[in-house]
C-alpha positions as CSV (number, residue, x, y, z in Angstrom):
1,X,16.4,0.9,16.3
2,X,13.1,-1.1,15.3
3,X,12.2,-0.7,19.2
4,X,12.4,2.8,19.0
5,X,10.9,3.2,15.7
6,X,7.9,1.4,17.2
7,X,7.4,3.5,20.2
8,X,7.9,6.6,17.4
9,X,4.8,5.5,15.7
10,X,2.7,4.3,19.1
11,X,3.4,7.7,20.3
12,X,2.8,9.6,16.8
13,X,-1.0,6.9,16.5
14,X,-1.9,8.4,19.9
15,X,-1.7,12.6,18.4
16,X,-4.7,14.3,17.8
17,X,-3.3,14.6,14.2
18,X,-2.7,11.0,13.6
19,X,-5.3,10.6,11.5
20,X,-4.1,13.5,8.8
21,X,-0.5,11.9,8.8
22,X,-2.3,8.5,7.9
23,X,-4.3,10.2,5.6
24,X,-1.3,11.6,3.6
25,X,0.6,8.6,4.1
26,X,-2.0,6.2,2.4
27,X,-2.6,9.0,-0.3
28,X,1.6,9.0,-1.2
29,X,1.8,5.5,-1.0
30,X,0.0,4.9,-4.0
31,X,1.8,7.0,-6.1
32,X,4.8,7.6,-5.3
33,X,5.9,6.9,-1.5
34,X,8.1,3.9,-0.3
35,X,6.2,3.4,3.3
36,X,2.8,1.8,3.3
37,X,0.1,2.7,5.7
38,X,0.1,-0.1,7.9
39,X,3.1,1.5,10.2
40,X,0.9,4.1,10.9
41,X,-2.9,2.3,10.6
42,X,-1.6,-0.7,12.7
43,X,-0.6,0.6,15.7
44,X,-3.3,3.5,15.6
45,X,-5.8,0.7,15.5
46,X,-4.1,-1.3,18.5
47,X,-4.4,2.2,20.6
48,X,-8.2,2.8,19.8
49,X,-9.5,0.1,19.0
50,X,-12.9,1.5,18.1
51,X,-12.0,3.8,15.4
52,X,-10.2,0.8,13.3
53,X,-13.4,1.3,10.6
54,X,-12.8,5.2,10.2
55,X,-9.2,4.5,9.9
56,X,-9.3,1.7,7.0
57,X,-11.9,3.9,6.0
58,X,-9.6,7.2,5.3
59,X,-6.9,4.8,4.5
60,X,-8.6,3.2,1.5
61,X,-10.3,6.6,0.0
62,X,-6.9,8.5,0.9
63,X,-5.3,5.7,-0.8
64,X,-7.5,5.8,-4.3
65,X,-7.1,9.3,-4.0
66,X,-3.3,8.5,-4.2
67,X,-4.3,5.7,-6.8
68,X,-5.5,8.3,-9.2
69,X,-2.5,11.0,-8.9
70,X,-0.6,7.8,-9.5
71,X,-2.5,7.4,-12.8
72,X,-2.4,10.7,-14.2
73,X,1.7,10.7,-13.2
74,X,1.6,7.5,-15.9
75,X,-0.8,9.1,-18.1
76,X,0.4,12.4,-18.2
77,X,3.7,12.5,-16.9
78,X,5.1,9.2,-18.6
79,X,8.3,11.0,-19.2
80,X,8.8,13.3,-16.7
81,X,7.9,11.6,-13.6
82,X,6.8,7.7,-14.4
83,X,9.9,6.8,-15.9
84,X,11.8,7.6,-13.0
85,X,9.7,5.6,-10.4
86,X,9.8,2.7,-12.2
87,X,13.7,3.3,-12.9
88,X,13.8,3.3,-8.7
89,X,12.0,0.0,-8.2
90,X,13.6,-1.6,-11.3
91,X,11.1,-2.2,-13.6
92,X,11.8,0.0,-16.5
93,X,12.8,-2.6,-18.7
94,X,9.9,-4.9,-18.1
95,X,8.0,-2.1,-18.8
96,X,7.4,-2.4,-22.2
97,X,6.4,-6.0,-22.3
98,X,4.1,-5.4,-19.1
99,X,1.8,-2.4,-21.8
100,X,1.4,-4.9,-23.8
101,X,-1.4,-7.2,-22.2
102,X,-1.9,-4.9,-19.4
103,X,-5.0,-4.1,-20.2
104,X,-6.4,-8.1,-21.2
105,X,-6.0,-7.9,-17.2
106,X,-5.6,-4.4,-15.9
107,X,-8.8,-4.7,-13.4
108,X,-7.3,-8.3,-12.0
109,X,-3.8,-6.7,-11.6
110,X,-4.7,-3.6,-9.5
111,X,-7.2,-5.9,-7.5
112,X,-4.6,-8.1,-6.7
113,X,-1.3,-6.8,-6.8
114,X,-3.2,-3.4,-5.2
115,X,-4.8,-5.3,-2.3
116,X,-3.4,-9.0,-1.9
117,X,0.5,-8.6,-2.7
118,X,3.7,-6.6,-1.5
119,X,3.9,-5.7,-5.2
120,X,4.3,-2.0,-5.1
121,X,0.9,-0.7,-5.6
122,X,2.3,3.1,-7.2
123,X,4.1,0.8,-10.4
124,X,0.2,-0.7,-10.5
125,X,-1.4,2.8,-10.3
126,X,1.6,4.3,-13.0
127,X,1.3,1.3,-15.4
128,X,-2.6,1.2,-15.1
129,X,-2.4,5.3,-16.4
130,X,0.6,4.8,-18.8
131,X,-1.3,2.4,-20.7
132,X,-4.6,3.7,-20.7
133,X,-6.9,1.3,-18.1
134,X,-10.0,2.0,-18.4
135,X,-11.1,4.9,-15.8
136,X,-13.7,3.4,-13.9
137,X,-12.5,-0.1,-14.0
138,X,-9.1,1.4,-12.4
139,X,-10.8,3.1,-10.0
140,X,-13.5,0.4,-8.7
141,X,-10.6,-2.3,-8.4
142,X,-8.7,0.3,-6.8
143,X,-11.6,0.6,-4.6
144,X,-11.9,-3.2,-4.0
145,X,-8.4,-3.8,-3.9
146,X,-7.8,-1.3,-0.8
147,X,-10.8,-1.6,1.0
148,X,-10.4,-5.5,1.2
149,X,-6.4,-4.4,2.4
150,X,-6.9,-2.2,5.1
151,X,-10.4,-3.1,6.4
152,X,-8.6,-6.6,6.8
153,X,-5.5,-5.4,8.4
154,X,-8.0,-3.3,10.7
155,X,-10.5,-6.1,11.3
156,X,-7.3,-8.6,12.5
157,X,-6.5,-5.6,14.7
158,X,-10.1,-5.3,16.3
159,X,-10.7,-8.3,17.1
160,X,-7.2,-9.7,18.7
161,X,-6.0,-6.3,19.7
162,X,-4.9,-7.0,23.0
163,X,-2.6,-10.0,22.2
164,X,-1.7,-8.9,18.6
165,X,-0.3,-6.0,20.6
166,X,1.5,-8.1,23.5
167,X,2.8,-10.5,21.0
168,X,4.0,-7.6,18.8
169,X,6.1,-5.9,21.7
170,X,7.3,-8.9,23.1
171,X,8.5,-10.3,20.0
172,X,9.4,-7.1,17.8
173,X,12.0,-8.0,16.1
174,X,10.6,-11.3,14.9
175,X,7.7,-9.6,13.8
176,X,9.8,-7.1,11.9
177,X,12.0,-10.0,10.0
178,X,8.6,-11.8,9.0
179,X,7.5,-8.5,7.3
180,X,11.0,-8.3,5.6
181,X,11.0,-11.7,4.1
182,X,7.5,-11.8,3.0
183,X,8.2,-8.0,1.0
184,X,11.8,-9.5,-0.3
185,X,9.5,-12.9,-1.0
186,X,6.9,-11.3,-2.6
187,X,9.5,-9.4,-5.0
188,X,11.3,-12.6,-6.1
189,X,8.3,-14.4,-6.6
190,X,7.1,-12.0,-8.9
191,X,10.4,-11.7,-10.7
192,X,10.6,-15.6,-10.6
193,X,7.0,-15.7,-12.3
194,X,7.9,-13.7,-15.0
């Protein structure tokens, strides 16, 4: 299944309309979509190489795009829509205490969690709204926070293409059940520091 999931994506990075299904992707991810970009932005880079720039380039801005529907779902929406998303990834309860000193570190919690984490970045983007983060300190550590993510992600990908690649098919699986545990390790840390 994980093999032909891969060859999905190869084949759907190589489309003339890859780029608009990244675009979207990165833009739903941070606000309400489980899937993050990098299925799609990693192997579109490892098949053209010399777009990677453009493409962490309409990841990040399709993703602060995303970002800000994400804040106006917690700032507007609380109710209707928040409350739901955070019910999905648990964090409903934890909500409460979270508002509290949110904004003491708002900026250093969407740079980090946003660009440096596994920590969902739409509970970021929901939380950042919901409790009023400053507007333009959202969105330039949303820009940061992003830009640093994919144009890193992209820049690994340039410059060791071909064997990142190889080593990626050969060894799929492995690859696959390293991304697994750091997202499950990333979760119970977080829990654990709390």
């Amino acid at each position: 299944m994980i093999r032909a999931l891969y060859d999905w994506t190869m084949r759907l990075a190589a489309k003339p309309r890859a780029t608009y299904a990244l675009g979207a992707v990165s833009f739903a991810e941070s606000s309400f979509f489980p899937i993050p970009p990098d299925v799609l932005l990693i192997p579109m880079v490892i098949s053209e190489r010399r777009r990677a720039w453009w493409l962490a380039l309409v990841c990040t801005v399709t993703s602060v795009l995303g970002a800000l529907a994400g804040y106006f779902i917690g700032a507007f929406l609380f109710d209707e829509l928040a409350r739901p998303i955070l019910a999905f990834y648990g964090y409903v309860d934890e909500f409460a205490d979270f508002a509290v000193t949110y904004n003491d570190y708002g900026a250093w919690i969407v740079l980090v969690a946003g660009g440096l984490t596994p920590f969902p970045f739409k509970v970021v983007t929901i939380a950042s709204g919901a409790t009023g983060l400053n507007l333009g300190v959202f969105i330039l550590s949303s820009i940061a926070a992003r830009g640093i993510r994919f144009f890193t992600v992209a820049g690994l990908i340039y410059y060791f293409g071909a064997p990142v690649r190889d080593f990626i098919e050969r060894r799929l699986t492995l690859v696959f059940t390293i991304g697994v545990i750091a997202v499950v390790g990333g979760f119970a840390a977080i829990r654990f520091i709390r």
